[in-house]
N, CA, C and O of each residue as an XYZ file, in Angstrom:
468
protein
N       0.844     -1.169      0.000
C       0.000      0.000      0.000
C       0.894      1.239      0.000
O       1.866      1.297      0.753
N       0.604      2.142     -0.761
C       1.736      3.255     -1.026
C       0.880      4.179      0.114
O      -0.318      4.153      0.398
N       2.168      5.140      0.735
C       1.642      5.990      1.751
C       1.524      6.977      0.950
O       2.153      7.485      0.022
N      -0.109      7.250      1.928
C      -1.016      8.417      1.298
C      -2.016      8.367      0.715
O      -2.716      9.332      0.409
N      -2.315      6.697      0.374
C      -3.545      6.855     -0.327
C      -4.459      6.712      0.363
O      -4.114      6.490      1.524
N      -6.145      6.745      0.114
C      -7.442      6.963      0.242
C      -7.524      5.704      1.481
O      -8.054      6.050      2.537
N      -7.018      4.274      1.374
C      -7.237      3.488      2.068
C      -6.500      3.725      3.182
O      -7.142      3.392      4.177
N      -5.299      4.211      3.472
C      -4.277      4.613      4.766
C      -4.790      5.610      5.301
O      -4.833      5.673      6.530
N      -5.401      6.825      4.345
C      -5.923      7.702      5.494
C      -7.026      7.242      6.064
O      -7.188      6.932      7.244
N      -7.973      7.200      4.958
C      -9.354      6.107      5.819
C      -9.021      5.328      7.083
O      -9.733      5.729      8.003
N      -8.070      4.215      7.510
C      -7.865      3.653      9.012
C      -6.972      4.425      9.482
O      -6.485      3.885     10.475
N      -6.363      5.721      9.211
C      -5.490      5.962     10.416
C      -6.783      7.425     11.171
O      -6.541      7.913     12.274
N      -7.946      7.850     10.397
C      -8.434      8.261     11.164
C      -9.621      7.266     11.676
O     -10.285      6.581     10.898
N      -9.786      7.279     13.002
C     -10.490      5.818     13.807
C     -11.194      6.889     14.614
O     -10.829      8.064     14.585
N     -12.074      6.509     15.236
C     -13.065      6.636     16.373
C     -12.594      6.222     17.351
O     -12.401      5.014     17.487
N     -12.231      7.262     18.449
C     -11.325      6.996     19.497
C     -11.971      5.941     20.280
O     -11.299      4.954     20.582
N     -13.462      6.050     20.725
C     -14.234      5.054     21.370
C     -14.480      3.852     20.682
O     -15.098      3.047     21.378
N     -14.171      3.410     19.411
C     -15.124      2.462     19.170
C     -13.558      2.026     18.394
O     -13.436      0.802     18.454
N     -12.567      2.572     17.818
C     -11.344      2.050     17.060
C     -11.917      1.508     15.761
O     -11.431      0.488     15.274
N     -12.739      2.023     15.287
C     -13.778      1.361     14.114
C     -13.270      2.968     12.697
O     -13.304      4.174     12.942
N     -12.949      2.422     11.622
C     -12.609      3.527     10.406
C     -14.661      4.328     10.724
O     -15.779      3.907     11.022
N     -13.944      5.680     10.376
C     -15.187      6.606      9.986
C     -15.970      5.686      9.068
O     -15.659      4.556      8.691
N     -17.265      6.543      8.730
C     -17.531      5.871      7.659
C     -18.563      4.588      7.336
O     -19.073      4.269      6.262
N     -18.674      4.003      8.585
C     -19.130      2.885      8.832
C     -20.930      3.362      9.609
O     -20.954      4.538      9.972
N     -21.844      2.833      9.771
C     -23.356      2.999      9.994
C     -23.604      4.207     10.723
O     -23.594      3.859     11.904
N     -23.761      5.099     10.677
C     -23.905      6.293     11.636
C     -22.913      6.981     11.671
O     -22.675      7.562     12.730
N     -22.047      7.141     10.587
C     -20.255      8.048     10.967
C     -20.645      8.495      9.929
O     -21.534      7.700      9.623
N     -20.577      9.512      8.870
C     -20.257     10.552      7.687
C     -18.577      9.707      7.300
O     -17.531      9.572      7.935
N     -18.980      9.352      6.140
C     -17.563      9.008      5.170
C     -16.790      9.882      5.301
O     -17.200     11.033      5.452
N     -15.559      9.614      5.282
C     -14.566     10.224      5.196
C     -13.633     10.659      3.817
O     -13.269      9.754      3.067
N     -13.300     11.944      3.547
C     -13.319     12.337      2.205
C     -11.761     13.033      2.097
O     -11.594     13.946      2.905
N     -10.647     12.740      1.249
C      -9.684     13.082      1.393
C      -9.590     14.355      0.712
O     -10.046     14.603     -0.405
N      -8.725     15.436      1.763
C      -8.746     17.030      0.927
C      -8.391     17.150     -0.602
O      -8.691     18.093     -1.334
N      -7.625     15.904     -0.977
C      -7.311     16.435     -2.072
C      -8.505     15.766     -3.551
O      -8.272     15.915     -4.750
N      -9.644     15.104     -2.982
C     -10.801     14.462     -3.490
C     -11.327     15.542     -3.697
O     -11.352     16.466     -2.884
N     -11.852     15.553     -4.908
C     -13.000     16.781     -5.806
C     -13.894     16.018     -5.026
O     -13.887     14.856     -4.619
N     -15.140     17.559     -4.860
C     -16.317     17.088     -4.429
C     -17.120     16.559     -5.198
O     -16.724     16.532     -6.363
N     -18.257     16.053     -4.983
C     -19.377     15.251     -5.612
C     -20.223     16.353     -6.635
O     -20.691     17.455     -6.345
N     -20.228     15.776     -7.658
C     -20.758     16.847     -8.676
C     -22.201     17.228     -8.986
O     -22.683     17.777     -9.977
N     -22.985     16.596     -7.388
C     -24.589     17.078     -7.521
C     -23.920     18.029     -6.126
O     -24.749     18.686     -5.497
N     -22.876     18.072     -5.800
C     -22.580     19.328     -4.421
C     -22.374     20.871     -5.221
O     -22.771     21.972     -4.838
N     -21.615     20.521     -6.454
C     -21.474     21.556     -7.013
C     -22.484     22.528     -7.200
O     -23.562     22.081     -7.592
N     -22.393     23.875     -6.999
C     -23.552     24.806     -6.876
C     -23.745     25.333     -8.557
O     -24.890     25.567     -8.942
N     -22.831     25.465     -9.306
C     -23.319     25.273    -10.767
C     -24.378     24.548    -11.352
O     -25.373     24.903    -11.985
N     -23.802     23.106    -10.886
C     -25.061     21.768    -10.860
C     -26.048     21.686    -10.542
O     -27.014     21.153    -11.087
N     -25.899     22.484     -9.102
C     -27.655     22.303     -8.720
C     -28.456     23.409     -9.274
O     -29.670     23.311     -9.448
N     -27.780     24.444     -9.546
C     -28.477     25.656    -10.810
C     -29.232     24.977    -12.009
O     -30.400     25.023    -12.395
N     -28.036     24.291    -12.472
C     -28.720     23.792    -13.824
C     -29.829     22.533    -13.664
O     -30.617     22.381    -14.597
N     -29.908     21.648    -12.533
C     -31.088     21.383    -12.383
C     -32.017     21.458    -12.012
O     -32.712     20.444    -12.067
N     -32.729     23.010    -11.260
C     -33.694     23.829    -10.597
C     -33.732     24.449    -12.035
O     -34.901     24.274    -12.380
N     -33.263     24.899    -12.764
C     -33.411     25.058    -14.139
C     -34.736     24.292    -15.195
O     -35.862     24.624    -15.566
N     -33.557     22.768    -15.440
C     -33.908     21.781    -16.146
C     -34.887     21.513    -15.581
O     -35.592     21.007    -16.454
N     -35.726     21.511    -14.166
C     -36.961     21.123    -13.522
C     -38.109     22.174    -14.219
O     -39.142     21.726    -14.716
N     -37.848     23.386    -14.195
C     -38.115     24.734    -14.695
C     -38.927     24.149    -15.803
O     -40.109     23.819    -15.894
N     -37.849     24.130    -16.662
C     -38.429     23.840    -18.545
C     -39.444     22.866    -18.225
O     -40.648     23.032    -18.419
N     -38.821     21.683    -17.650
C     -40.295     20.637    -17.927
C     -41.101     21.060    -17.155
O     -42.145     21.159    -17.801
N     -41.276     21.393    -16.098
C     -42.657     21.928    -15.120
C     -43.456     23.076    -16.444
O     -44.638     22.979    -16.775
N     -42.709     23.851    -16.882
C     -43.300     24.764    -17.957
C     -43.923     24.099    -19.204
O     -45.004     24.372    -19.725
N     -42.833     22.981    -19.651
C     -43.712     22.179    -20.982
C     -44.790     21.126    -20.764
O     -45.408     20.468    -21.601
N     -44.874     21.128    -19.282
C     -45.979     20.221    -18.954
C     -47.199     21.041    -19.138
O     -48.116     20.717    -19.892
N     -47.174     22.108    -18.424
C     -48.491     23.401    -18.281
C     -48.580     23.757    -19.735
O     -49.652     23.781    -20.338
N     -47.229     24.077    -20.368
C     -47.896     24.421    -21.596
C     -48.527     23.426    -22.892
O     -48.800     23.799    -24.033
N     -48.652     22.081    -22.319
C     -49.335     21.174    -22.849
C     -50.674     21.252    -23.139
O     -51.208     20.840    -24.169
N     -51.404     21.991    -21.859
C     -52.462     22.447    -21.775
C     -53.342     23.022    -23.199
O     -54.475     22.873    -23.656
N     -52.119     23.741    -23.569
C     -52.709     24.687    -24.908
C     -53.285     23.794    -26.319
O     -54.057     24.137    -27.214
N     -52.438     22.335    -26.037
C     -52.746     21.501    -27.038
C     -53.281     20.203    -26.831
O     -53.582     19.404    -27.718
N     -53.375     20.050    -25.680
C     -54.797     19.331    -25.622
C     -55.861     19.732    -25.393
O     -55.851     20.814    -24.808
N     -57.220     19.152    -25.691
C     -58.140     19.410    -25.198
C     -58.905     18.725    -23.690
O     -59.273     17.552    -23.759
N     -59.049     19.244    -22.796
C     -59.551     18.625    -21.335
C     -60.908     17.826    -21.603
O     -61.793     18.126    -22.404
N     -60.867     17.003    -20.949
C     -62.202     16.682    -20.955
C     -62.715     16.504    -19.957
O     -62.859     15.289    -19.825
N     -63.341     17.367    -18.605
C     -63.401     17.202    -17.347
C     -64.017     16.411    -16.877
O     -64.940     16.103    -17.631
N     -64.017     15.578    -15.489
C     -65.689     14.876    -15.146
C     -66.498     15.570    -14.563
O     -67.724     15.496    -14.643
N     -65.551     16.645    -13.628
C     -65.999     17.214    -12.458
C     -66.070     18.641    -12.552
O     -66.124     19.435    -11.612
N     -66.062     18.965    -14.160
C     -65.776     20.593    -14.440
C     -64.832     21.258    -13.878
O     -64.409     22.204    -14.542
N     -64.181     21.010    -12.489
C     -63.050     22.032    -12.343
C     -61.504     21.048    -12.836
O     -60.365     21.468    -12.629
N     -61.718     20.141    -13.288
C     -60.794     19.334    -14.028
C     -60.480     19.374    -15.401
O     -59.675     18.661    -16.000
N     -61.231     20.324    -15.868
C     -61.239     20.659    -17.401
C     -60.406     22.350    -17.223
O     -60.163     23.261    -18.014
N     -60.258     22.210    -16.305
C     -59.774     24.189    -16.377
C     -57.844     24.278    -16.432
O     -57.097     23.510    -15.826
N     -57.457     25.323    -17.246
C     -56.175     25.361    -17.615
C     -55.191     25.231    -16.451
O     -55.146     26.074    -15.555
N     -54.536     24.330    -16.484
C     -53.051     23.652    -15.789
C     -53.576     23.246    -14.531
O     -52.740     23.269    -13.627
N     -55.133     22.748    -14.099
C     -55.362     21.669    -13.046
C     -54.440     20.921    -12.765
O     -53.743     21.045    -11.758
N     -54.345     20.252    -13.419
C     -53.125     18.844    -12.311
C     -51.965     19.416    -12.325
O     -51.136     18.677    -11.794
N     -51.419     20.626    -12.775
C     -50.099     21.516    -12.163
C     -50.092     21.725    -10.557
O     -49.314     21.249     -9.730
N     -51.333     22.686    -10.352
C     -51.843     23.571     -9.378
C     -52.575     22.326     -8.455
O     -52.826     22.820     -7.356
N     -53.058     20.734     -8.501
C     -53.274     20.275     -7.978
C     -52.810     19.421     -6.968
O     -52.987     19.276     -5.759
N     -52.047     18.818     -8.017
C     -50.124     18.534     -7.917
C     -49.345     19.399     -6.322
O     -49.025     18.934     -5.227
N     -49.286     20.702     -6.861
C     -48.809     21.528     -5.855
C     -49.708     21.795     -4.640
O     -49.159     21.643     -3.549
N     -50.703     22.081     -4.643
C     -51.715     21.741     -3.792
C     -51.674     20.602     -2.382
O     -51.663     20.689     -1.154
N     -51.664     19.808     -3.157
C     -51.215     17.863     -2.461
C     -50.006     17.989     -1.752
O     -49.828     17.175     -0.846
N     -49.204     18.768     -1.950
C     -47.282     18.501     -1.872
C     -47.402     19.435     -0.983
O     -47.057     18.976      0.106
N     -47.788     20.751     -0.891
C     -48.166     21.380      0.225
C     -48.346     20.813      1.586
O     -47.663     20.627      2.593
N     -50.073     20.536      1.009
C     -50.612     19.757      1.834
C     -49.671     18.546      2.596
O     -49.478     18.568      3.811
N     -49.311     17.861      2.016
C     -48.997     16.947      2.733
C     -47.108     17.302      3.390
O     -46.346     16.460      3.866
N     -46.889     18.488      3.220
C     -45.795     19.219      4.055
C     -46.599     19.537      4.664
O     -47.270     19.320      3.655
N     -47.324     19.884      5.401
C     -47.936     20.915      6.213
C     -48.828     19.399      7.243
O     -48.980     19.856      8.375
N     -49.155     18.545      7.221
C     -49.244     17.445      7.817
C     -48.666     16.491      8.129
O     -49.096     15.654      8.923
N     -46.975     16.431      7.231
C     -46.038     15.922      7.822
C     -45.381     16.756      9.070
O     -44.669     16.247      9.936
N     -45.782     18.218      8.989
C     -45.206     19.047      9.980
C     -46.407     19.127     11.256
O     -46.107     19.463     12.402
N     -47.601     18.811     10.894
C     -48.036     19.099     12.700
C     -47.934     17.394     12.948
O     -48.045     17.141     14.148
N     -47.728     16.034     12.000
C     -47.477     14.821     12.733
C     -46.332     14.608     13.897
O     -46.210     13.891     14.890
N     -45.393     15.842     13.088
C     -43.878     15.733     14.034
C     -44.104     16.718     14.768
O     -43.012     17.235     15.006
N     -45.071     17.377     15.360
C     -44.655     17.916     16.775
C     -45.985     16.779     17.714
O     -46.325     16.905     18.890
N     -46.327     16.075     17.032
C     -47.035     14.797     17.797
C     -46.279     13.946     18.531
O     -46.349     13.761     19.746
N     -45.442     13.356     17.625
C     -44.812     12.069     17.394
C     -43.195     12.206     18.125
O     -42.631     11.405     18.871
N     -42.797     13.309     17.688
C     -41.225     13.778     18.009
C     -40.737     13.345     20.031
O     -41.183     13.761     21.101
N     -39.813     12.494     19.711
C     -38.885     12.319     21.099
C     -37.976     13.028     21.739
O     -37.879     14.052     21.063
N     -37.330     13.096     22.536
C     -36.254     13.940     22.393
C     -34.850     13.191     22.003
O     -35.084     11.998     21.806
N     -33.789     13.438     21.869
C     -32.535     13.094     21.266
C     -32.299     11.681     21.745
O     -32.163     10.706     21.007
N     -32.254     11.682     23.593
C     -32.061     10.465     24.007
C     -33.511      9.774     24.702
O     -33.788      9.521     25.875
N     -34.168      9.623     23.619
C     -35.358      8.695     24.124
C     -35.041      7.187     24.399
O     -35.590      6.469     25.234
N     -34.172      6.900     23.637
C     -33.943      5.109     22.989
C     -32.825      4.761     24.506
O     -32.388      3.611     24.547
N     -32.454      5.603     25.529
C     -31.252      5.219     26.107
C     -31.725      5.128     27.151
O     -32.791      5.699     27.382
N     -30.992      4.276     28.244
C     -32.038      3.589     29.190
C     -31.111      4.580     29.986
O     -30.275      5.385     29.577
N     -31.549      4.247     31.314
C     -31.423      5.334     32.795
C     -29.650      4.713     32.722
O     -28.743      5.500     32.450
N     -29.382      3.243     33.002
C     -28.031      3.187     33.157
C     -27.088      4.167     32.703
O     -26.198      4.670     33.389
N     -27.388      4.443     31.295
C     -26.671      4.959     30.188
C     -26.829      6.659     30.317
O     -25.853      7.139     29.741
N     -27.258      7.193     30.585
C     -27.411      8.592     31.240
C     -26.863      9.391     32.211
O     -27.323     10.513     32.420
């Protein structure tokens, strides 16, 4: 193993308590300084796909213009419904994933028994 590479630094930094390489179930990987970052981290990248989401969210609505609706319920026939319905739902169901978690929510050390405290 040549000194310096990706695998030598990986075990010489350890978890003082556990002597276990980073990286492993519950640790954040370990990433060597001289490793380019991940190219959905890049902030160029994520421009161009809040972008590319852009166009198609737009060529979907503007589909509208060339089909014709055929509603069941009359407000299903009206221009860019399942856009605005779509968004509607996704809302919605942020906004009920958010009052479930002040239901449901533990605090940090719920799972740890009295010994361990």
């Amino acid at each position: 193993m040549k000194p310096g590479n990706r695998e030598q630094r990986m075990a010489e930094t350890t978890q003082a308590d556990m002597g276990t390489p980073r990286g492993g179930p519950g640790n954040p990987p370990v990433k060597a300084p001289d490793e380019p970052a991940h190219w959905l981290v890049n902030p160029k990248t994520i421009r161009s796909i809040w972008i590319l989401f852009g166009v198609v969210l737009a060529l979907t609505v503007a589909g509208d213009f060339f089909v014709h609706p055929h509603g069941h319920f009359g407000i299903d026939a009206t221009f860019g419904f399942y856009a605005w319905i779509g968004l509607l739902t996704c809302l919605g169901m942020i906004l009920l994933a958010k009052a479930l978690g002040i239901f449901l929510k533990r605090p940090d050390d719920y799972y740890e028994s009295e010994a361990e405290k």
